[in-house]
C-alpha positions in Angstrom: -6.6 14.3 -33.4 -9.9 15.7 -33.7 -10.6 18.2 -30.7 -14.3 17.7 -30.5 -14.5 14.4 -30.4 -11.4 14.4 -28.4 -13.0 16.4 -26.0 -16.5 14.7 -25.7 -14.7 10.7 -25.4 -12.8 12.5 -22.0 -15.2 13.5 -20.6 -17.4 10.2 -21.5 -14.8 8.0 -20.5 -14.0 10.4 -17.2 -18.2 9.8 -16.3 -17.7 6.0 -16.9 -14.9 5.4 -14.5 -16.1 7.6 -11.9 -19.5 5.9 -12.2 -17.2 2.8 -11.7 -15.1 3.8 -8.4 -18.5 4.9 -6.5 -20.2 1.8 -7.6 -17.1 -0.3 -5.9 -16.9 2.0 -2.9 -20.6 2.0 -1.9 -20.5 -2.0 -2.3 -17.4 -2.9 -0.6 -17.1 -4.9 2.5 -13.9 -4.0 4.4 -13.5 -0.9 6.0 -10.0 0.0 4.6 -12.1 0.0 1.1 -15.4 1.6 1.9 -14.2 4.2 4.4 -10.5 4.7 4.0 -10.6 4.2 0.0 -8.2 2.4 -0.9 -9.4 1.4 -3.7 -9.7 2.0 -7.4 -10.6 1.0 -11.0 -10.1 2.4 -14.3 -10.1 1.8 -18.2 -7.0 0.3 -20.4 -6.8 0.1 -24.0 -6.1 -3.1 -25.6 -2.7 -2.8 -25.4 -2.7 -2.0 -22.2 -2.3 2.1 -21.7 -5.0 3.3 -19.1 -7.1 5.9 -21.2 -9.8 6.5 -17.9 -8.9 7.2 -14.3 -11.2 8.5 -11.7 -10.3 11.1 -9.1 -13.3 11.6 -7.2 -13.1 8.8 -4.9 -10.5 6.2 -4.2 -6.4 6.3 -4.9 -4.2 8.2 -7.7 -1.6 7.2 -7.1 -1.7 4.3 -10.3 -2.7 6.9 -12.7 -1.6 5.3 -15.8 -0.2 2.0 -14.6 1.0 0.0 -17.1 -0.9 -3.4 -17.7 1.0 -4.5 -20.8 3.8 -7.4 -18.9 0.5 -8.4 -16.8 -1.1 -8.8 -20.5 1.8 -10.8 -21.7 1.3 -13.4 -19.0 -2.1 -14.1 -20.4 -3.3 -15.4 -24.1 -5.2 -12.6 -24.7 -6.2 -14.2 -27.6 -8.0 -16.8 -26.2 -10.3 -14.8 -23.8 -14.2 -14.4 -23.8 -17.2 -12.4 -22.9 -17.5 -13.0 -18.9 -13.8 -13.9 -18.5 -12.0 -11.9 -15.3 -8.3 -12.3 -14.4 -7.0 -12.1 -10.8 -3.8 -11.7 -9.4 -1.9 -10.0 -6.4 1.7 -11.1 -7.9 4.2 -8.0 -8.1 7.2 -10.7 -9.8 5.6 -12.1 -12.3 3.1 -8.9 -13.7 6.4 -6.1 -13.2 4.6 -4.3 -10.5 1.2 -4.2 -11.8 0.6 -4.0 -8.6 3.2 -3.0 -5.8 2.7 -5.4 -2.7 0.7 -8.2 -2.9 -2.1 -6.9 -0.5 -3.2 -5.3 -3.3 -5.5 -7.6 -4.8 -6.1 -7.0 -8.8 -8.7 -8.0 -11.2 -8.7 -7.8 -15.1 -11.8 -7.8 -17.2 -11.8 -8.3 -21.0 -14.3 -5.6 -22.5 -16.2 -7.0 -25.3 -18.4 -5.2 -28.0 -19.8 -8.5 -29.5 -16.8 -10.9 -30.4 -14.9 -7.7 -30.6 -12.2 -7.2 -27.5 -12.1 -3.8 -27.4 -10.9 -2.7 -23.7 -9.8 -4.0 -20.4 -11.2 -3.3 -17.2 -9.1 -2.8 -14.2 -9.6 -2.9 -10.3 -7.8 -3.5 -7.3 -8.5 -3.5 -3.6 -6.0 -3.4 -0.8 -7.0 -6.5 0.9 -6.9 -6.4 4.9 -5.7 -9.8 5.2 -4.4 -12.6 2.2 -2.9 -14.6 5.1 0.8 -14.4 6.3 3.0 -14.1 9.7 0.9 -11.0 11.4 -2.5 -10.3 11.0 -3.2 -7.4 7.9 -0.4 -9.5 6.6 2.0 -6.6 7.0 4.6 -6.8 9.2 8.3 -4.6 8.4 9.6 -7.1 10.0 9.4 -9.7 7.2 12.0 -10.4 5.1 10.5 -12.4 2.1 7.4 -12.9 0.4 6.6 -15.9 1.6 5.9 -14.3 5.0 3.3 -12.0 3.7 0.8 -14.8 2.9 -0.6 -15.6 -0.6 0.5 -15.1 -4.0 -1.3 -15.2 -7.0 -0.2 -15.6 -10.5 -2.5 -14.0 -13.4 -5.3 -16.4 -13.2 -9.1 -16.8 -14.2 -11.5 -16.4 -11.5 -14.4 -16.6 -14.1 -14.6 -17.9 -17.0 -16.8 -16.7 -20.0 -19.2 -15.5 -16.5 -18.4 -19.4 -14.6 -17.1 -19.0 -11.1 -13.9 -20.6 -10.9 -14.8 -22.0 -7.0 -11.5 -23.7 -6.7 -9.1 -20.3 -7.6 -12.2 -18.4 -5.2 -11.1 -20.7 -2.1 -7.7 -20.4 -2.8 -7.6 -17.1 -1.5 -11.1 -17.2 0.8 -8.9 -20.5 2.6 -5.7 -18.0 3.4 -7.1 -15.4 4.2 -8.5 -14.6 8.4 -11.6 -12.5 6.7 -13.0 -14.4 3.8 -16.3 -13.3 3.8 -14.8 -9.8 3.4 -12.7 -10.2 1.3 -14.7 -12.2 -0.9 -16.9 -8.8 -0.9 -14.7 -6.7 -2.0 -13.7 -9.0 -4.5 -17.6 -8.7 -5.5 -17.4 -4.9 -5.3 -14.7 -5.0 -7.7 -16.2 -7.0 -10.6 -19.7 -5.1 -10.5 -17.6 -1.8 -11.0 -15.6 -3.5 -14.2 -19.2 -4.9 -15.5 -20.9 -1.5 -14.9 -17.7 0.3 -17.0 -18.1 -2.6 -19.9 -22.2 -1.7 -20.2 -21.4 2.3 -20.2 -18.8 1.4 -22.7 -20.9 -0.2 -25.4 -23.8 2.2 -24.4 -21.1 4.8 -26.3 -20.4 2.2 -28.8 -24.3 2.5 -28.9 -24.5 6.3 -29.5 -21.3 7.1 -31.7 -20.0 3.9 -32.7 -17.2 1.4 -31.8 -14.5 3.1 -34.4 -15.0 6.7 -32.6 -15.0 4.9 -29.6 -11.7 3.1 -29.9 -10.1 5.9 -31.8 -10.9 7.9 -28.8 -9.7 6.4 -26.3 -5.9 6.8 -28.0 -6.9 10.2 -29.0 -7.4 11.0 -25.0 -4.1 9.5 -24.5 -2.5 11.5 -26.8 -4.2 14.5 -25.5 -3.1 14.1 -22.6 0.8 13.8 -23.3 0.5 17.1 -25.6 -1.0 18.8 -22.5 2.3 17.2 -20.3 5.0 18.4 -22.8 3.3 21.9 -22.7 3.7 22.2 -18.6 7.4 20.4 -18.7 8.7 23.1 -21.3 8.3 25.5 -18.9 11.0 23.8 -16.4 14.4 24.8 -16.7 16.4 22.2 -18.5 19.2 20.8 -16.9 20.4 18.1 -14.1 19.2 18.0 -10.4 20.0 15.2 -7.6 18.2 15.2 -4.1 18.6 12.2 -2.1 16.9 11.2 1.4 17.1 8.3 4.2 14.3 5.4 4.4 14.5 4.5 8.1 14.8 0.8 8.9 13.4 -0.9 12.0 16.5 -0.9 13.9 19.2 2.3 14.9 21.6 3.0 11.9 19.3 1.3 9.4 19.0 4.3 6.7 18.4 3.1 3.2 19.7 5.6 0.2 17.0 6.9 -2.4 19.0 8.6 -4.8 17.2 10.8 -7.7 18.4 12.8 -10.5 16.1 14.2 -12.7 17.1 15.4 -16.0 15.3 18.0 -18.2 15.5 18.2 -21.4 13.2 20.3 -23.8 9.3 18.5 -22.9 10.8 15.1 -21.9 12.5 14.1 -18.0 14.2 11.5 -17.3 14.4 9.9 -13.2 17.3 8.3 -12.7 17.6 6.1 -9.8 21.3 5.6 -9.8 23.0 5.4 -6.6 19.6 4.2 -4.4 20.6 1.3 -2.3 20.2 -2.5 -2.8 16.6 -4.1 -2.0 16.5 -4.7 1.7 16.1 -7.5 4.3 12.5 -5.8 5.2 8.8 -5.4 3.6 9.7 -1.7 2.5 10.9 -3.0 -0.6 8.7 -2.2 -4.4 8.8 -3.8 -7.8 8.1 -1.0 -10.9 9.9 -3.3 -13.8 10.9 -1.8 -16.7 8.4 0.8 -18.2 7.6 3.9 -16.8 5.7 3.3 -13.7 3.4 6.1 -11.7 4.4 4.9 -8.2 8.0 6.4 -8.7 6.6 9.4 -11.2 3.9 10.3 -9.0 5.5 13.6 -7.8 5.6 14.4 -11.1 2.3 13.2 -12.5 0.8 15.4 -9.2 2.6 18.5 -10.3 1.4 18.5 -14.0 -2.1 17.8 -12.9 -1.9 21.1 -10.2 -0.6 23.3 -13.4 -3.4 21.5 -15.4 -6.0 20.7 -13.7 -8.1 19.6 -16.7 -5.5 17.6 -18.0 -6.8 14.1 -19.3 -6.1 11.2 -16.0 -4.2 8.6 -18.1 -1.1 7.0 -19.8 -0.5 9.9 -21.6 0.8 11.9 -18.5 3.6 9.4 -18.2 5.0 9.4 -22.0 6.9 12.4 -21.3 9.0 10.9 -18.3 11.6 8.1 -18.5 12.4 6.0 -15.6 15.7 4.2 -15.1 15.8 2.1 -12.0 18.1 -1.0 -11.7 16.6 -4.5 -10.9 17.8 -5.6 -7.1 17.6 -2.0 -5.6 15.0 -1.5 -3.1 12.5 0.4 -5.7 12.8 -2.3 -8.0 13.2 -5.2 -6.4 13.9 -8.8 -7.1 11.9 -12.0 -5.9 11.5 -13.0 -3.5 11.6 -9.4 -1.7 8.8 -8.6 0.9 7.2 -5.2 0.2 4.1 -4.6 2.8 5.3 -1.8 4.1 6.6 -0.2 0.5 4.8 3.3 1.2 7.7 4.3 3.2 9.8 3.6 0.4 7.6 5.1 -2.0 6.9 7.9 0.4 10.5 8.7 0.2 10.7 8.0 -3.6 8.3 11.0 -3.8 10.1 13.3 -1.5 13.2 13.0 -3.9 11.4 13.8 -6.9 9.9 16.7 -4.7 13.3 17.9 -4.0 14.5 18.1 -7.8 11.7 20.3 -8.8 12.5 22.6 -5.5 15.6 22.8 -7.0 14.7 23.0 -10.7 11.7 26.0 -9.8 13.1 29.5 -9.9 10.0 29.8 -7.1 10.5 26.5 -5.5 7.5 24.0 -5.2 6.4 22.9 -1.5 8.5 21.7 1.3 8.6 17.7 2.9 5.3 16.4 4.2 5.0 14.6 7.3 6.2 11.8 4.8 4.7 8.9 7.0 1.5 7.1 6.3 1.1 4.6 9.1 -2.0 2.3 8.9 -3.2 0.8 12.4 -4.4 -2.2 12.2 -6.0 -3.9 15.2 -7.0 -7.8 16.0 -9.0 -8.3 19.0 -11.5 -10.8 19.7 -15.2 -9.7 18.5 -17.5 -8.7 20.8 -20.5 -9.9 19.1 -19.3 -13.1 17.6 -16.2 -14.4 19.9 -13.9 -14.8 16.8 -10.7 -13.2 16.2 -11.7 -10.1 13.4 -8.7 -8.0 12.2 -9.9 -4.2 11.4 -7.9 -1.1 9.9 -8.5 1.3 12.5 -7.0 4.3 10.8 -4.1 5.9 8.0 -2.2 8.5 10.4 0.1 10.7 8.3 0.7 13.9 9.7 1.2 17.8 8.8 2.0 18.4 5.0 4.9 20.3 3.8 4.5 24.5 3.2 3.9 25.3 -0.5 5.0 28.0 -2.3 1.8 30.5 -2.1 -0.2 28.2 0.6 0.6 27.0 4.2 0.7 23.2 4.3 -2.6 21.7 5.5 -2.9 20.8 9.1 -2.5 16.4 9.5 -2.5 16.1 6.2 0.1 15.1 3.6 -0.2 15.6 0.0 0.8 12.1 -1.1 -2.0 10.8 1.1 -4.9 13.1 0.8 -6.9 10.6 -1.0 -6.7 8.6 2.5 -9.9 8.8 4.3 -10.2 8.8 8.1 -12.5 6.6 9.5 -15.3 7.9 12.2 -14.6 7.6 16.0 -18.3 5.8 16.0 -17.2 3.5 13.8 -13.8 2.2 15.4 -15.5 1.8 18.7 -18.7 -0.3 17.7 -16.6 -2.5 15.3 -12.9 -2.9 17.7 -12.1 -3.2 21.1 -10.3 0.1 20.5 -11.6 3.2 22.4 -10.6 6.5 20.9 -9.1 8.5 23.9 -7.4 11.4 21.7 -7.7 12.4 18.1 -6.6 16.3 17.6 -3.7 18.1 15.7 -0.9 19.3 18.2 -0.4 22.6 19.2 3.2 24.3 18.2 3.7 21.9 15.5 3.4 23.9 12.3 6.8 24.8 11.3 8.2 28.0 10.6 8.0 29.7 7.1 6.6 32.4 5.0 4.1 29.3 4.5 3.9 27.7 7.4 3.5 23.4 7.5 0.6 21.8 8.9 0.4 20.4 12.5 1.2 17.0 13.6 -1.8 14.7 14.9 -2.2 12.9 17.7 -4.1 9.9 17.9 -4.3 7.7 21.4 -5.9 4.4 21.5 -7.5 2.6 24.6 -7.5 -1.4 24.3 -10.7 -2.4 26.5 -10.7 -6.0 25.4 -9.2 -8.6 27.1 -6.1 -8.7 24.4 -5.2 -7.0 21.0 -2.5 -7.4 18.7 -1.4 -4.3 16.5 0.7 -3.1 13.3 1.2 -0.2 11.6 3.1 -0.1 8.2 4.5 2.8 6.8 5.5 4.6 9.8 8.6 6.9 9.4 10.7 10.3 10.1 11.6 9.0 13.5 14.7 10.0 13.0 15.4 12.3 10.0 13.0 15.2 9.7 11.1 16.4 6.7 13.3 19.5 5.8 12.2 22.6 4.7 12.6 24.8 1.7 13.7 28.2 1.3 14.6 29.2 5.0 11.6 27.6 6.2 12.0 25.4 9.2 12.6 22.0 9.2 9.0 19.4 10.7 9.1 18.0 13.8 9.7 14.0 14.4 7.4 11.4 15.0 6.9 9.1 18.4 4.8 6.5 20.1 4.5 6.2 23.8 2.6 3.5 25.7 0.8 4.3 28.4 1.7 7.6 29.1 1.0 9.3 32.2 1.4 6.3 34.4 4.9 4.3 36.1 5.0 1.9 32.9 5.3 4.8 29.9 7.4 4.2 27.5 8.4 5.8 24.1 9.1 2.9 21.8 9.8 4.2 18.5 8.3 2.4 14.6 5.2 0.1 15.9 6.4 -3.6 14.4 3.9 -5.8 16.7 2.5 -4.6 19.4 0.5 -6.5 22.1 -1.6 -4.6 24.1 -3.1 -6.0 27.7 -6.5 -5.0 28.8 -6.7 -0.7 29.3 -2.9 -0.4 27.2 -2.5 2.7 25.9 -0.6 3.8 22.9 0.2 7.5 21.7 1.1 8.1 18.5 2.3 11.7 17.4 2.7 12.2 13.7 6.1 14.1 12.3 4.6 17.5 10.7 5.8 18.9 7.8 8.4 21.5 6.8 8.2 25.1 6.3 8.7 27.3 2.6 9.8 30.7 2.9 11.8 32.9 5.3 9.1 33.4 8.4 10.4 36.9 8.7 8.1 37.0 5.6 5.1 35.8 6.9 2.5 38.6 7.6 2.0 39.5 11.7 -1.7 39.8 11.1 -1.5 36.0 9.5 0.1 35.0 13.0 -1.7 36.9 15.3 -4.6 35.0 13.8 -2.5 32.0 14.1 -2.3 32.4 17.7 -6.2 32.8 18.3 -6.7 29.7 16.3 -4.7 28.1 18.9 -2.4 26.0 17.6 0.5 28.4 17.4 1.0 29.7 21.1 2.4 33.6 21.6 5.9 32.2 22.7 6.4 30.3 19.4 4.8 33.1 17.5 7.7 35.1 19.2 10.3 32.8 18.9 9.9 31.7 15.6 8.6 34.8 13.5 9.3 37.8 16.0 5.6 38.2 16.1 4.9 40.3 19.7 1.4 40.1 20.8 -0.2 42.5 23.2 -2.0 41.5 26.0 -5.1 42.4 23.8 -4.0 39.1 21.6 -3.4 42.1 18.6 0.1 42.8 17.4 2.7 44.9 18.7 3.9 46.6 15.0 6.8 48.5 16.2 8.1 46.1 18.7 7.2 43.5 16.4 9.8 45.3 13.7 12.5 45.8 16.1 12.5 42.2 16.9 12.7 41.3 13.6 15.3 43.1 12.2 17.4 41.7 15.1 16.5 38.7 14.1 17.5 38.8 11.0 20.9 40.1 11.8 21.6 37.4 14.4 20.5 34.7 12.2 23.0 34.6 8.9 22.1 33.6 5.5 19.2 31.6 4.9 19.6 27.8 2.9 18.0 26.2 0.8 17.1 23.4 3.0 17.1 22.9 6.0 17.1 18.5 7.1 17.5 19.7 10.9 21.0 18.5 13.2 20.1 14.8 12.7 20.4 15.3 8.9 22.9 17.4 8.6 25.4 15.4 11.1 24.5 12.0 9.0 25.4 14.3 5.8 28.5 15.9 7.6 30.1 11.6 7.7 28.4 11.0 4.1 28.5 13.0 1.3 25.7 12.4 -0.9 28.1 11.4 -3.8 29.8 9.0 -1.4 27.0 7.4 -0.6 25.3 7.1 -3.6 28.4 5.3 -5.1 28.2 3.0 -1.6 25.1 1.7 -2.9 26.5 1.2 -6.5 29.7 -0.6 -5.4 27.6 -3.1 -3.4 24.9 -3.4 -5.7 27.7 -4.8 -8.3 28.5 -7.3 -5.8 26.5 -11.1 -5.7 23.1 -10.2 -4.4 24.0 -13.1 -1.3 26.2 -11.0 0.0 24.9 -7.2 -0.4 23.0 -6.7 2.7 26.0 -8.0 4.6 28.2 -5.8 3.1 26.2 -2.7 2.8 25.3 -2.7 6.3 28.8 -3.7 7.6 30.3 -0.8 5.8 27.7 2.0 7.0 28.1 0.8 10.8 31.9 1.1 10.8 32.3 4.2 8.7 29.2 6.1 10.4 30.5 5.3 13.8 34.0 7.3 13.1 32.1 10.2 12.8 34.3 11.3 10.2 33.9 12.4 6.6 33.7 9.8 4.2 35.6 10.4 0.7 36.3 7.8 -2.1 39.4 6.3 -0.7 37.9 5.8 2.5 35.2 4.1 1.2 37.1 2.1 -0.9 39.3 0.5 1.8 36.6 -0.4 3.6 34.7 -2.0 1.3 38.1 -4.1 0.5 38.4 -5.0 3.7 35.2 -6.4 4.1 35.6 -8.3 0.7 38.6 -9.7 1.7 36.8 -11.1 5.2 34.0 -12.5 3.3 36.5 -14.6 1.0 38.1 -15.3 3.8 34.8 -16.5 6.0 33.6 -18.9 2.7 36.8 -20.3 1.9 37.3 -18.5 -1.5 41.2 -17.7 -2.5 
């Protein structure tokens, strides 16, 4: 590796892609693109690593995605200057893409005859057709429900529009005209990448080029190994709940992470079977950032230059088996796979907590619930369907920092979109949109607030979803004796006779002047909040979102009248405190948790999820969701033997049921 060309090909590529990402973002049509950002595009070798990735604007969370199964679908061979693949098929490219909103383009970089990259792209479309508007509904239980699906095919061909593969997707979709500009937006960032990629062919030549782009790679999995070293090697489990539509509905994500020397391995043993709802994910074999991104995040905070790409990933091995709900077979629907994912990353989160000497940051809000809102335009009488916003919540406390106020690490490259905007472009009047006071939880470094967004329908009608809402029931936990977050709710009209808290929003219809509430969970604390300095809270207090009861209550913070802090009564509470309170843990899930743990051991359950998951796929869910009911509802502890009998039992009734001896 040669450091100063190594060097000058990062930061050339880094200047291509970001020139890329603003180029689609200030030409895109949707609003979930140009304002929100969900978006992105980046550079792949020829084999199929991703050697550029922009952070400036649009997602990370595909940092390094591997192309190389999407590759194998197509004769590479056989392609040509001006050729562009599409597709928004998780099956058949092994999560290339993760849901099939997420439309994806492919674009053969050429110096001459010479193939000698691949652009990539992808859009979250607001609407490729399907059962619900957005085409997102939890609710759905296969693909087919979530509208159109694409194999790996060419829209254009050597620069020829393909018009017939264009209105197979513009025909399914309730927004083509949108969508058909995104799709735009897209290809002029690939074709700006390809001329800023032979402009450096240009200046240093196509070898150094091409040797670079490995080289960067490379670089980049040194600098990983490096920052992984530092770990302590051994064996750490953390599991969590994904929480289903209905009561009772909790989905397993099981994660031990092994460290060994530079390398870690994730192994999703013991995560449940894919499920009977759109919060299922497809990563296939290789190593794929959506489950890794915990990871990928933390060596990118120790190293901030570290090179965006592939190389990141080479140190981490994934194994996740095919059927469970993070890798999931067709024809699984997965619209609403960020909670999974969400939950994915809060396991991985957990194992370094526990790996750390120091500890690493406590649960975010973990929710990331985008509103989306059909109404009947007011300027053109049709039906338009409109993201309104991404609503996450208060992000966990960090060891060093408080967690930021509504915002959750997994989703800070989510943008909001402006008040203004929302109420020229929807029926939907913005009545409340402010973090909540007494919401930050408890810890040497306090979480961020929860936020709280009303809505005011002043059309006639409206229809509205919101995937990836969560932590309705389970709390994000804190770490280190901080507190555990607060949950999430949603309450139509509130304040008059017809309020009503509802719980996850699956399809709501709103009459004329409806009102829904929706308050974020927030969340956890790090730390003991003994810890945190009085001064820090009194300021707290005047920033007014911690009131002087809480500051009491929670951190024996006693303010004078004055607002400044009472030192000596302050001390005298706390040391009572202290003594009153026992030792700290090193989590803390909150009583809903720690009941649900009290019936089911984390071992116990993990091995539920195995024992069904060896079972005929036709029969899982039943069995799975059978056995939880009736052993949750003893309220006992769970062990082996238990577990065993029951899932007998239930065997036995099956066979019984189908006629099988």
């Amino acid at each position: 590796m040669d450091p100063i060309r190594t060097a000058i090909m990062n930061n050339r590529f880094s200047a291509i892609v970001e020139e890329g990402s603003t180029v689609l973002h200030r030409t895109a049509h949707t609003t979930f693109v140009k304002l929100v950002q969900d978006y992105q595009c980046a550079l792949a070798t020829v084999e199929g690593d991703i050697f550029a990735y922009p952070s400036g604007t649009g997602v990370t969370v595909f940092i390094g995605l591997p192309l190389q199964a999407t590759l194998a679908q197509i004769d590479v061979a056989s392609l040509k200057p001006g050729d562009c693949i599409i597709t928004n098929d998780p099956f058949s490219t092994e999560g290339l893409l993760t849901h099939m909103m997420d439309v994806t383009m492919i674009y053969p970089v050429f110096r001459g005859e010479t193939l000698i990259a691949f652009g990539w792209a992808f859009v979250h479309a607001s609407d490729i057709g399907g059962g619900v508007p957005g085409s997102i509904s939890p609710a759905f239980t296969e693909s087919f429900q979530e509208g159109l699906r694409m194999r790996p095919v060419k829209l254009y061909k050597a620069g020829e529009l393909n018009e017939e593969i264009k209105n197979v997707f513009l025909d399914n979709s309730r927004i083509p005209d949108e969508m058909w500009g995104d799709f735009q937006a897209m290809l002029s960032a690939m074709k700006r990448m390809e001329k800023r990629l032979n402009q450096l062919c240009d200046r240093y030549g196509q070898e150094s080029v091409t040797t670079g782009m490995n080289e960067v790679i490379d670089f980049a999995e040194v600098k990983a190994r490096a920052i992984i070293r530092d770990i302590p090697d051994g064996e750490y489990e953390f599991s969590d709940y994904l929480e289903g539509l209905e009561e009772g509905q909790y989905t397993h994500i099981m994660t031990t992470m092994r460290v060994k020397g530079d390398s870690i391995e994730l192994d999703f043993t013991g995560t449940d079977p894919q499920v009977p709802a759109a919060y299922n994910f497809i990563i296939g074999e290789r190593t794929h950032p959506y489950v890794a991104q915990a990871l990928v995040y933390f060596l990118l905070s120790k190293d901030p230059e570290a090179p965006k790409n592939a190389g990141l990933l080479r140190p981490i091995t994934v194994k996740a088996k095919r059927g469970t709900v993070i890798n999931a077979n067709y024809p699984a629907a997965m619209g609403s796979r960020v909670a999974s994912g969400t939950r994915v990353y809060d396991t991985v989160i957990g194992c370094l907590d526990k790996a750390l000497p120091e500890g690493l940051v406590a649960a975010g809000a973990g929710m990331a619930g985008i509103i989306v809102v059909t109404a009947r335009d007011k300027r053109t009488g049709k039906n338009r369907v409109s993201v309104i916003n991404p609503i996450c919540g208060g992000g966990g406390g960090r060891f060093g920092v408080d967690g930021v106020d509504g915002v959750d690490g997994r989703f800070g490259s989510l943008k909001s979109v402006p008040t203004e905007v929302i109420e020229v472009e929807t029926v939907m009047h913005i009545k409340a949109y402010h973090m909540l006071t007494d919401t930050q939880s408890a810890g040497k470094w306090r979480g961020g607030s929860a936020l709280v967004m009303e809505l005011e329908n002043t059309g006639l009608e409206a229809t509205m979803t919101v995937r990836g809402m969560n932590r309705f029931h389970f709390r994000p936990w804190g770490v280190r004796g901080g507190e555990e977050g607060r949950l999430a709710t949603v309450t139509t009209n509130p304040g008059t006779e017809r309020e009503q808290e509802i719980g996850k929003i699956n399809v709501l219809k709103m009459g004329k002047g409806d009102v829904v509430s929706i308050v974020t969970p927030a969340g956890g604390g790090f730390g003991d909040p003994l810890e945190r300095d009085a001064q820090v809270i009194a300021n707290d207090v005047r920033g007014g979102l911690l009131s002087a009861a809480k500051a009491e209550e929670d951190y024996g913070v006693i303010l004078g009248a004055n607002g400044n802090v009472s030192v000596v009564e302050t001390e005298e509470r706390r040391i009572e405190m202290r003594e009153l309170r026992g030792e700290l843990s090193d989590f803390a899930f909150g009583p809903e948790r720690n009941d649900y743990d009290r019936i089911w051991p984390m071992a116990v359950r993990a091995r539920l999820a195995e024992d069904v998951l060896a079972q005929p796929s036709a029969v899982r869910q039943h069995l799975i969701s059978e056995v939880r009911t009736k052993l949750t509802s003893r309220a006992a502890v769970v062990d082996d033997a238990i577990l065993s009998d029951a899932l007998n039992q239930e065997l036995s009734a099956l066979k019984t049921a189908m006629g099988i001896n």
